[in-house]
N, C-alpha and C positions, 0 to 999 in steps of 0.2 A: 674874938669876933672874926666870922668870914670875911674873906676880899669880897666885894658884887660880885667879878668873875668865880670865886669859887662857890659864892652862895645861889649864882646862875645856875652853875650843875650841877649842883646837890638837890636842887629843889626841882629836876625832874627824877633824881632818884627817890625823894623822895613821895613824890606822886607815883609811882609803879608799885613803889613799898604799898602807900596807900591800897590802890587797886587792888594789889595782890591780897589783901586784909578781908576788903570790902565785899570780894570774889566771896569768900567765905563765911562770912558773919556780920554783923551789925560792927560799926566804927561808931567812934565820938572822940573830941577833939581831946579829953586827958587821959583818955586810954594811947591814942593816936603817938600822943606827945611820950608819954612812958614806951609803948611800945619803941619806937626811932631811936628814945636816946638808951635802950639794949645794946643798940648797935652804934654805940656813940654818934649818935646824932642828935645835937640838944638845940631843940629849935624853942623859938619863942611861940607865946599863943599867938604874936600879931605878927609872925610867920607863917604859922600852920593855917589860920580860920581864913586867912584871903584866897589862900589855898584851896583848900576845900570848898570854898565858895565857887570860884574859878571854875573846878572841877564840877560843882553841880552846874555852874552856868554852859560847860563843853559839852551836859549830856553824858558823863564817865559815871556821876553815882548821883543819887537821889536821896531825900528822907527818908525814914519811913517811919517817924512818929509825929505826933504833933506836940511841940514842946510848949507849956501853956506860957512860958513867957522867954524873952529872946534870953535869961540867961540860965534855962533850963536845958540838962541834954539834950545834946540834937544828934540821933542816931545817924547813920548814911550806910549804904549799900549800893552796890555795883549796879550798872543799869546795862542792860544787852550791847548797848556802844560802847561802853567801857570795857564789857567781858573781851570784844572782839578788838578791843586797842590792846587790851593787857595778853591776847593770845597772839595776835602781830610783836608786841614789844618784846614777849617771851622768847620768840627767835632772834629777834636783834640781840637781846640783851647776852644769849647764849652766842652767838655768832663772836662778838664784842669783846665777851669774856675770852673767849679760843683765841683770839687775836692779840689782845691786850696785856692778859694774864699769860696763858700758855704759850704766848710765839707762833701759833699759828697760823697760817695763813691762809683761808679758806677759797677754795677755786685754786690752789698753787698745789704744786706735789710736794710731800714731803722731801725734803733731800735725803737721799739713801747716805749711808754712814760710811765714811771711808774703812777700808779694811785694814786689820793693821798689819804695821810694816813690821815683816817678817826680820830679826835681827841674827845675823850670819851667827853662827857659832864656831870656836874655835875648839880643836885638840883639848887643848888645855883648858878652857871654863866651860867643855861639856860635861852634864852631872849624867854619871852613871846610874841606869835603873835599877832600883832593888830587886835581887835574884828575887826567887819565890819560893818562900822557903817551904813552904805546905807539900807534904808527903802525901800522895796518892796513896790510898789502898786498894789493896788486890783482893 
Protein backbone atom coordinates (compact mmCIF):
# COMPACT_ATOMS: atom_id res chain seq x y z
CA UNK A 1 0.00 0.00 0.00
CA UNK A 2 1.12 3.80 -0.87
CA UNK A 3 2.53 6.28 1.88
CA UNK A 4 -0.53 9.46 1.42
CA UNK A 5 2.81 11.31 0.45
CA UNK A 6 3.57 8.98 -2.15
CA UNK A 7 -0.21 8.21 -3.19
CA UNK A 8 -0.24 12.40 -3.39
CA UNK A 9 2.11 12.20 -6.42
CA UNK A 10 1.04 9.43 -8.12
CA UNK A 11 -2.23 10.45 -8.43
CA UNK A 12 -1.36 13.56 -10.34
CA UNK A 13 0.56 11.37 -12.73
CA UNK A 14 -1.97 9.65 -12.81
CA UNK A 15 -4.50 12.20 -14.14
CA UNK A 16 -2.02 13.38 -17.06
CA UNK A 17 -2.00 9.55 -17.91
CA UNK A 18 -5.75 10.02 -17.83
CA UNK A 19 -5.81 13.21 -20.06
CA UNK A 20 -3.34 11.85 -22.29
CA UNK A 21 -5.92 8.74 -23.05
CA UNK A 22 -8.85 10.87 -23.04
CA UNK A 23 -7.01 13.29 -25.62
CA UNK A 24 -7.52 10.27 -27.91
CA UNK A 25 -10.52 8.19 -27.38
CA UNK A 26 -13.16 7.42 -25.22
CA UNK A 27 -12.04 6.37 -21.31
CA UNK A 28 -13.95 4.30 -18.55
CA UNK A 29 -13.04 3.40 -15.25
CA UNK A 30 -11.86 -0.60 -16.01
CA UNK A 31 -10.19 -0.01 -19.05
CA UNK A 32 -8.54 3.25 -17.10
CA UNK A 33 -7.62 0.73 -14.17
CA UNK A 34 -5.98 -2.06 -16.74
CA UNK A 35 -4.51 0.38 -18.76
CA UNK A 36 -2.35 2.21 -15.28
CA UNK A 37 -1.54 -1.03 -13.74
CA UNK A 38 0.63 -1.75 -17.68
CA UNK A 39 2.69 0.62 -16.20
CA UNK A 40 2.47 -0.76 -12.74
CA UNK A 41 0.12 1.35 -11.27
CA UNK A 42 -2.54 -0.59 -9.48
CA UNK A 43 -4.87 1.65 -8.13
CA UNK A 44 -8.24 0.81 -6.47
CA UNK A 45 -11.81 1.71 -8.23
CA UNK A 46 -12.26 3.86 -4.98
CA UNK A 47 -9.14 5.52 -6.18
CA UNK A 48 -9.65 6.05 -9.69
CA UNK A 49 -13.74 7.12 -9.73
CA UNK A 50 -13.31 10.09 -7.13
CA UNK A 51 -10.65 10.88 -9.65
CA UNK A 52 -12.31 11.01 -12.53
CA UNK A 53 -15.03 12.64 -10.82
CA UNK A 54 -12.75 15.56 -9.77
CA UNK A 55 -11.66 15.68 -13.23
CA UNK A 56 -15.05 16.09 -14.67
CA UNK A 57 -16.02 18.51 -11.83
CA UNK A 58 -12.26 20.76 -12.93
CA UNK A 59 -13.74 20.83 -16.56
CA UNK A 60 -10.54 18.51 -17.93
CA UNK A 61 -13.06 15.62 -19.38
CA UNK A 62 -16.71 15.24 -19.90
CA UNK A 63 -19.19 12.14 -20.61
CA UNK A 64 -20.08 11.31 -23.52
CA UNK A 65 -22.73 8.72 -23.13
CA UNK A 66 -25.58 8.31 -20.96
CA UNK A 67 -25.13 5.33 -18.85
CA UNK A 68 -28.86 4.01 -18.07
CA UNK A 69 -27.83 3.24 -14.63
CA UNK A 70 -25.05 4.56 -12.14
CA UNK A 71 -23.37 1.09 -12.58
CA UNK A 72 -23.26 1.12 -16.27
CA UNK A 73 -20.06 2.37 -18.31
CA UNK A 74 -19.56 5.69 -18.11
CA UNK A 75 -17.36 6.68 -20.97
CA UNK A 76 -15.28 10.22 -20.70
CA UNK A 77 -13.27 12.24 -23.12
CA UNK A 78 -11.12 15.34 -23.03
CA UNK A 79 -12.88 18.61 -23.04
CA UNK A 80 -10.98 21.90 -24.81
CA UNK A 81 -9.72 22.86 -20.81
CA UNK A 82 -8.24 19.67 -20.31
CA UNK A 83 -6.72 19.43 -24.03
CA UNK A 84 -5.08 23.01 -23.13
CA UNK A 85 -3.94 21.62 -19.39
CA UNK A 86 -2.57 18.45 -20.97
CA UNK A 87 -0.63 20.68 -23.83
CA UNK A 88 0.75 23.14 -20.82
CA UNK A 89 1.64 19.78 -18.57
CA UNK A 90 3.30 18.29 -21.82
CA UNK A 91 6.05 20.86 -21.48
CA UNK A 92 6.40 20.66 -17.75
CA UNK A 93 6.29 17.11 -17.72
CA UNK A 94 9.21 17.18 -20.61
CA UNK A 95 11.15 20.02 -18.97
CA UNK A 96 10.96 17.62 -15.46
CA UNK A 97 11.97 14.80 -17.21
CA UNK A 98 15.40 16.62 -18.68
CA UNK A 99 16.03 17.74 -15.24
CA UNK A 100 15.10 14.87 -13.20
CA UNK A 101 15.92 11.98 -15.29
CA UNK A 102 18.69 13.23 -17.64
CA UNK A 103 20.66 15.90 -15.25
CA UNK A 104 19.88 18.48 -17.00
CA UNK A 105 19.35 21.69 -16.29
CA UNK A 106 17.45 23.88 -18.24
CA UNK A 107 18.20 27.79 -18.69
CA UNK A 108 22.07 26.53 -17.51
CA UNK A 109 24.89 25.65 -20.06
CA UNK A 110 25.91 22.55 -20.51
CA UNK A 111 29.35 22.23 -18.88
CA UNK A 112 31.88 21.63 -21.74
CA UNK A 113 34.03 18.48 -20.86
CA UNK A 114 37.41 18.67 -19.60
CA UNK A 115 40.06 17.66 -22.20
CA UNK A 116 42.12 15.03 -21.30
CA UNK A 117 45.19 15.18 -19.78
CA UNK A 118 47.86 14.53 -22.13
CA UNK A 119 50.23 11.76 -20.24
CA UNK A 120 54.14 12.50 -20.91
CA UNK A 121 55.64 9.49 -22.72
CA UNK A 122 58.91 8.04 -22.17
CA UNK A 123 61.95 6.48 -24.47
CA UNK A 124 61.20 3.56 -23.07
CA UNK A 125 57.14 2.79 -23.00
CA UNK A 126 56.92 4.71 -26.41
CA UNK A 127 55.11 2.00 -28.86
CA UNK A 128 56.73 2.17 -32.29
CA UNK A 129 54.48 2.53 -35.40
CA UNK A 130 53.94 -0.24 -37.76
CA UNK A 131 56.33 0.38 -40.80
CA UNK A 132 54.03 0.12 -43.98
CA UNK A 133 54.50 -2.60 -45.39
CA UNK A 134 52.39 -2.26 -48.83
CA UNK A 135 54.51 -2.06 -51.94
CA UNK A 136 53.52 0.64 -54.36
CA UNK A 137 53.39 -0.12 -58.02
CA UNK A 138 55.02 1.34 -60.74
Amino acid sequence: MLSAADREIRLGIWKIHILHHAASREVWGRWLLEELAEHGHELSPGTLYPALLRMESNGWIERTGDAPHARARQTFRITRVGRQLLEGLRHEVTELFEEVVLGREPGHPEPEPKPAARQPTSPRTRTARPKNTTRRRS
